[in-house]
C-alpha positions in Angstrom: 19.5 -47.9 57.8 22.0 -45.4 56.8 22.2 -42.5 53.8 22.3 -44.7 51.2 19.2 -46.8 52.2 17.3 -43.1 52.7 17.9 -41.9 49.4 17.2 -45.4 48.0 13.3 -44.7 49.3 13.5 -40.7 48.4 13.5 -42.4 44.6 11.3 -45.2 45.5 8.9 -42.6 47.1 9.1 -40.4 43.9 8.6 -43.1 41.3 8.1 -46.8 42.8 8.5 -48.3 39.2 11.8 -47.0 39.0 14.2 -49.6 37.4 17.5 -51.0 39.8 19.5 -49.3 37.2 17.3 -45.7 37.8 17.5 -46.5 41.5 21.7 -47.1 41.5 22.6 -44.0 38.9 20.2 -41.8 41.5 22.1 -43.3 44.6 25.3 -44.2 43.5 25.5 -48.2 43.7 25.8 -50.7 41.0 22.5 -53.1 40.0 23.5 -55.6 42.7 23.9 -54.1 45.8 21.1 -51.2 45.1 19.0 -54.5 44.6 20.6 -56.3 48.2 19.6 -53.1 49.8 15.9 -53.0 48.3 15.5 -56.4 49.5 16.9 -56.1 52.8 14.1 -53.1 53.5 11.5 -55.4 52.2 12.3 -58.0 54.0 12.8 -55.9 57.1 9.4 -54.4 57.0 10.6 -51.0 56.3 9.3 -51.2 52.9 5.6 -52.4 53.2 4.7 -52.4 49.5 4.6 -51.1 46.4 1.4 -49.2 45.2 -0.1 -46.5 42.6 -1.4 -43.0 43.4 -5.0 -42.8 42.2 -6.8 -39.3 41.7 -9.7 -39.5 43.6 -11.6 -36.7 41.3 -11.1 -38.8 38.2 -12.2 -42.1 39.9 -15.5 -39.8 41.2 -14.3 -39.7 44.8 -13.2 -35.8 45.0 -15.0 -35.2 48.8 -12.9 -36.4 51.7 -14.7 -36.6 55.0 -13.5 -36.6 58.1 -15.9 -38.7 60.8 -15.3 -38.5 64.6 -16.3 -41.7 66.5 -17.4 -42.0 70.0 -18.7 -45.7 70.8 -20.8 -46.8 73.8 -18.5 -49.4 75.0 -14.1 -49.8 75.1 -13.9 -53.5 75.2 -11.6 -55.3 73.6 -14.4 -57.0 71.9 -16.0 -54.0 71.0 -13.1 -52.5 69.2 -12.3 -55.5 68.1 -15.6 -55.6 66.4 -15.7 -52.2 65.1 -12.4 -52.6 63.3 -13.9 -55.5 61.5 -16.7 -54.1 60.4 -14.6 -51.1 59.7 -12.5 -53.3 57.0 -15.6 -54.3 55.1 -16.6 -50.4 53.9 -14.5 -49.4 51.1 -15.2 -45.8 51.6 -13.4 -45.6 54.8 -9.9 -45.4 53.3 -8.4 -44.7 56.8 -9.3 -45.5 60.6 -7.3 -44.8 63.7 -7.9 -45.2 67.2 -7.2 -41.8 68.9 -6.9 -40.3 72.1 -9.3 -37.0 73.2 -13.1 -37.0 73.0 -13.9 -39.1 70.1 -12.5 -42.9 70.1 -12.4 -43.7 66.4 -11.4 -40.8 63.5 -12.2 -42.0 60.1 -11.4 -40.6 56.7 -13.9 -41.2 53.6 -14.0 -41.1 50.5 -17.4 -40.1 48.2 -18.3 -38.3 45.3 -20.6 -35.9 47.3 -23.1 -35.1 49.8 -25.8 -37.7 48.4 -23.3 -40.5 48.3 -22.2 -39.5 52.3 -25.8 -39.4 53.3 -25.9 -43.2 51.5 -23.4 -43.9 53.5 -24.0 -43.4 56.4 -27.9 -44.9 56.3 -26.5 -48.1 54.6 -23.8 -48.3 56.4 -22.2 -46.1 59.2 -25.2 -46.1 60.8 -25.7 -49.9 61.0 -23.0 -50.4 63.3 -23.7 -51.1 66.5 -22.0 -49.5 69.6 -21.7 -45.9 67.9 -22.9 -43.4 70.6 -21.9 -40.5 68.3 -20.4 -39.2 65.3 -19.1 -36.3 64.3 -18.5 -35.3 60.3 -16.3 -32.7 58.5 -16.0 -32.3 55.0 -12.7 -31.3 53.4 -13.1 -27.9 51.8 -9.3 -27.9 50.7 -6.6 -29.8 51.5 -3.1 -28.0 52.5 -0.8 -30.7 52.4 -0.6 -34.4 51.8 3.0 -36.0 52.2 5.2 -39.2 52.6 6.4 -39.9 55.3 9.4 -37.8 56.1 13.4 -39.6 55.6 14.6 -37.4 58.6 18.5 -37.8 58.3 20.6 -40.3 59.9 
């Protein structure tokens, strides 16, 4: 990847249904190899997809919540298993396996307290193996980014 591929995302970061011939004026490049490029990166994995940017308020889903996950066992089965069941919940709109005192950190999405404590009795709590969990909601959030095009 060099400049020209980095400024190629910036624009596809800012506005994914950008036209080629938004994309080439932006960068410099004529329809063609603007298009090469794009495809390249796709085909590459460096671009993954194209998606939309819901608001979560309008779509009554304004509470985040963060869950810390601690589970009784770390077998590959296990956390093989909890991962699936993971995928099933739509709420939990990210998971990660993390180092430190909990295993698992989860972000949610609900419209409020009730809908958490629904949650978590029809779902969270059905899975087996938790030994503990740990919630926080979002009071404010600070920042909330793409990922960074450090230069070349």
């Amino acid at each position: 990847m060099d400049k020209l591929d980095r400024k190629i995302l910036q624009v596809l970061q800012t506005n994914a249904r950008a036209s080629l011939q938004e994309i080439g004026q932006a960068v410099g490049l004529s329809h063609s190899p603007c298009w090469n490029r794009i495809k390249k990166m796709e085909d590459s994995g460096v671009i993954e997809g194209y998606t939309v940017r819901l608001n979560a308020a309008a779509l009554n889903l304004a509470e985040t919540v963060l869950v810390q996950v601690t589970l009784d066992s770390h077998s590959d089965n296990t956390l093989e298993k909890f991962g699936e069941v993971l995928a099933k919940i739509p709420e939990v709109v990210e998971a990660y396996l993390v180092s430190g005192d909990y295993d698992y950190l989860l972000r949610i999405a609900v419209s409020g307290t009730q809908d958490y404590e629904r949650l978590l009795r029809e779902k969270l709590y059905k899975i087996k193996g938790i030994r503990h969990s740990k919630s926080s909601f979002v009071l404010r959030t600070l920042k909330k980014a793409d990922l960074p095009l450090l230069p070349v």
